[in-house]
C-alpha positions as CSV (number, residue, x, y, z in Angstrom):
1,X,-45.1,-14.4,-74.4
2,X,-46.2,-11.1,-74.0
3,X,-44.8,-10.7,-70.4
4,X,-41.7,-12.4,-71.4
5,X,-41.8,-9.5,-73.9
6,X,-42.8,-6.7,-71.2
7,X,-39.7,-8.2,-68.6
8,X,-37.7,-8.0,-71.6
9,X,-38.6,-4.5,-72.0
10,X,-38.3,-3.4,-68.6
11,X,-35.0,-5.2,-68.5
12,X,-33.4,-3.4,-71.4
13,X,-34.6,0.0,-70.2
14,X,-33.1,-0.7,-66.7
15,X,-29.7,-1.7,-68.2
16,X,-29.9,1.6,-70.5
17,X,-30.5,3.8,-67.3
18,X,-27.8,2.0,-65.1
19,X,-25.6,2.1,-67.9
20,X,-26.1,6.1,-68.7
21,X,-26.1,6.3,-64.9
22,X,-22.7,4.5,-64.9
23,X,-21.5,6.4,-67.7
24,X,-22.4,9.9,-66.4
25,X,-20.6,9.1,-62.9
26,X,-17.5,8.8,-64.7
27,X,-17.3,11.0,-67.5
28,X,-18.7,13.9,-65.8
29,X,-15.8,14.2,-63.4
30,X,-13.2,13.3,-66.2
31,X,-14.9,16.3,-68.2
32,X,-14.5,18.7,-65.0
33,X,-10.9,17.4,-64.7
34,X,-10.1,18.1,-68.4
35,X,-11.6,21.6,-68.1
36,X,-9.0,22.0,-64.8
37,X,-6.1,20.8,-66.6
38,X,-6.8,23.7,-69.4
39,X,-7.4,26.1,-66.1
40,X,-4.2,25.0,-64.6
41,X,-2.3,25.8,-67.7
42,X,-3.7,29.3,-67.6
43,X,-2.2,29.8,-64.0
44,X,-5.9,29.2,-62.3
45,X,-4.9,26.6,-59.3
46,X,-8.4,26.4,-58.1
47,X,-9.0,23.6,-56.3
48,X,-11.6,20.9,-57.9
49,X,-14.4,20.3,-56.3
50,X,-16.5,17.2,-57.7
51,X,-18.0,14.2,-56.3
52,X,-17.5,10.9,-57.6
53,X,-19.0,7.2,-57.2
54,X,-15.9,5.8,-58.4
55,X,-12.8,5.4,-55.8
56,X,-10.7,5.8,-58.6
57,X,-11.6,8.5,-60.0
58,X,-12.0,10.9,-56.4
59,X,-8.5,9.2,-55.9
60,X,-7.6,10.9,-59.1
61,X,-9.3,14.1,-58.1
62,X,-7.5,14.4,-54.7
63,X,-4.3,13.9,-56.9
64,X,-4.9,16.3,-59.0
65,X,-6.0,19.1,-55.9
66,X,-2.1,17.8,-54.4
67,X,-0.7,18.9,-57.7
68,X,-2.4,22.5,-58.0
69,X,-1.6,23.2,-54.2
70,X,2.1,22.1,-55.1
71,X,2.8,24.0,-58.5
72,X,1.0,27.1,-57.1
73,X,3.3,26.7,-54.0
74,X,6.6,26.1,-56.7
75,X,5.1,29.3,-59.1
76,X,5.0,31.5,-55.8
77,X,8.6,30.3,-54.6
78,X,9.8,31.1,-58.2
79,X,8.6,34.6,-58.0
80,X,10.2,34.9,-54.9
81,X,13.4,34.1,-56.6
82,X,12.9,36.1,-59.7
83,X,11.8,39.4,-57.2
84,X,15.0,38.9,-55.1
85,X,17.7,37.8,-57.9
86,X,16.1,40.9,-59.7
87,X,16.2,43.4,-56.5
88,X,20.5,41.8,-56.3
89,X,21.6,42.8,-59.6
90,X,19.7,46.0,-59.7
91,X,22.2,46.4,-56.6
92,X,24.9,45.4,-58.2
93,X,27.9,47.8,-59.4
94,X,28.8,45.8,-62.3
95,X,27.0,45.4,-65.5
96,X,25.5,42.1,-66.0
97,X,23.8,40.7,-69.4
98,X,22.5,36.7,-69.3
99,X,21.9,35.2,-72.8
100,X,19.7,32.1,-72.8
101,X,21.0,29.2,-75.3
102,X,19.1,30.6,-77.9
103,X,21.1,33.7,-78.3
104,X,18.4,36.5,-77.0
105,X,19.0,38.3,-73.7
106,X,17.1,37.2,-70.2
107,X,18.7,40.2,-68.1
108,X,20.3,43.1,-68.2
109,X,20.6,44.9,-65.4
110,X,19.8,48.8,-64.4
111,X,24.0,49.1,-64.0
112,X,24.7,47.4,-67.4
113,X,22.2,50.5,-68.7
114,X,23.6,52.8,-67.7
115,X,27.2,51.7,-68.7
116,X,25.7,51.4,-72.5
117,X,23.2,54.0,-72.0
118,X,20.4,52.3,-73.1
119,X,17.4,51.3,-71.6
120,X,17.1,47.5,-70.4
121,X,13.5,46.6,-70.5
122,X,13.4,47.5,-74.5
123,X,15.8,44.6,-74.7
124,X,15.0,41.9,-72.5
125,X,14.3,38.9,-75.1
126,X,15.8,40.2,-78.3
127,X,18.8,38.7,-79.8
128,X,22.1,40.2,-78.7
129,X,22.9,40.8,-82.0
130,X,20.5,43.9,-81.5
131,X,22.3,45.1,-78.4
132,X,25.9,44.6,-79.9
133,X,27.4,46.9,-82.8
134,X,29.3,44.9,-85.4
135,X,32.7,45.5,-83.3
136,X,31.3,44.3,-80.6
137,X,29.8,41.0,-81.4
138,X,33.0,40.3,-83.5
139,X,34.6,40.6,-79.3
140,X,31.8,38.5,-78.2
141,X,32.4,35.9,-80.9
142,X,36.0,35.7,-80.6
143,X,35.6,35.4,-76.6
144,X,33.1,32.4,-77.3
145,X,35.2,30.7,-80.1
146,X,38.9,30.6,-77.7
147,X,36.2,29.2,-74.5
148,X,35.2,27.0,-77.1
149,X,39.0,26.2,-78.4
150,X,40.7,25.7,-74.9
151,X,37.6,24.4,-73.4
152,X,36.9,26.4,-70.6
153,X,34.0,27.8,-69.0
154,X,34.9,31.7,-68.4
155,X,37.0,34.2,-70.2
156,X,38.2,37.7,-69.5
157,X,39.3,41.0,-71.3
158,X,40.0,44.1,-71.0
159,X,39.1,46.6,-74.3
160,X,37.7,50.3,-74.8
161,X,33.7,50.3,-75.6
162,X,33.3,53.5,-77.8
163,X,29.3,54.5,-76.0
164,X,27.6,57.6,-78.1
165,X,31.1,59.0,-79.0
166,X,32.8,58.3,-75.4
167,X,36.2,55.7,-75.1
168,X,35.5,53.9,-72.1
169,X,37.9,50.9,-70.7
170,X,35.8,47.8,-69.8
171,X,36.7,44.5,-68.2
172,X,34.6,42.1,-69.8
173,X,34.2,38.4,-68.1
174,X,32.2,35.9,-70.0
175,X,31.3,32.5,-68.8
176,X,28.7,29.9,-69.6
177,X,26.0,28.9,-67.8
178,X,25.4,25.1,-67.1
179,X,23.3,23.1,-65.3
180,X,23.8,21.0,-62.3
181,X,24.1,18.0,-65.3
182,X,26.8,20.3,-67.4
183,X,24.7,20.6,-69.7
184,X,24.9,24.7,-71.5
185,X,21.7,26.9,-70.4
186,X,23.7,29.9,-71.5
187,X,25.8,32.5,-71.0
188,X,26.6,35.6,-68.5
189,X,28.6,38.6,-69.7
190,X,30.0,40.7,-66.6
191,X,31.4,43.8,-67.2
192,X,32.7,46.9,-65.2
193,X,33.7,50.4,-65.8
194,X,38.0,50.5,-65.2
């Protein structure tokens, strides 16, 4: 009885180890790869580097490396972009303001400054109401409500902006921005100094 007892024992405490030994193999690595994710979503793309007993789970891991390679590679391209669409309308004789779907401004460009002789970086991400005077916006909203009337996608007119005390003729082309399935991301006001 008493051996019976001591394989009982022995057996139980081998099953406890194997089983926290299991245990550990897998939820270590799962820890490591829930701390990544939070790194990842911080803009670290450090690749992981943990072992695993499991297939699975180093399967996972050399999924998860693929994915940090590829979104630092996509974050990287999109600065790209950004730098060089940035560099085109800072070249660019016309004044251009983008409004997201929201209604608060995602560019302005340096000519579109100096047209309204203000400075653009104070209102990249405010509403447009901000930028606008009352006249203004009442132009804007009168351009958006006839797109919206005769359905179409751009609009343009001609009017005098009065800027710090000085008449000056614009030729103002609003369209909307889509994506490639139509739907609205937007809109783009062009204008230029007549």
């Amino acid at each position: 009885l008493i051996i019976l007892l001591l394989m009982t024992v022995v057996i139980l405490l081998a099953a406890t180890w194997l089983g926290f030994h299991l245990a550990r193999q897998l939820s270590v690595p799962l820890v490591h790869l829930g701390l990544a994710t939070r790194r990842v979503a911080g803009g670290d793309y450090t690749e992981l580097d943990i072992r695993s007993g499991s297939e699975e789970i180093s399967t996972l891991i050399s999924s998860f490396n693929q994915m940090t390679k590829n979104l630092e590679f996509s974050q990287a391209s999109l600065r790209e972009t950004l730098n060089y669409i940035e560099v085109v309308l800072g070249h660019v004789s016309a004044g251009v303001i983008s409004v997201d779907k929201n209604g608060r401004i995602t560019t302005l460009n340096r000519h579109a400054g100096q047209l309204l002789k203000i400075s653009p970086q104070q209102y990249i991400g405010r509403p447009v109401r901000e930028l606008l005077t009352l006249e203004y916006f009442r132009t804007f909203s009168e351009m958006l409500k006839t797109m919206q009337e005769h359905k179409i996608e751009s609009i343009q007119k001609e009017f005098k902006a009065n800027i710090q005390g000085e008449q000056i003729p614009l030729l103002m082309n609003l369209s909307l921005l889509k994506d490639e399935n139509g739907i609205e991301n937007g809109k783009i006001l062009v204008f230029d100094d007549l």
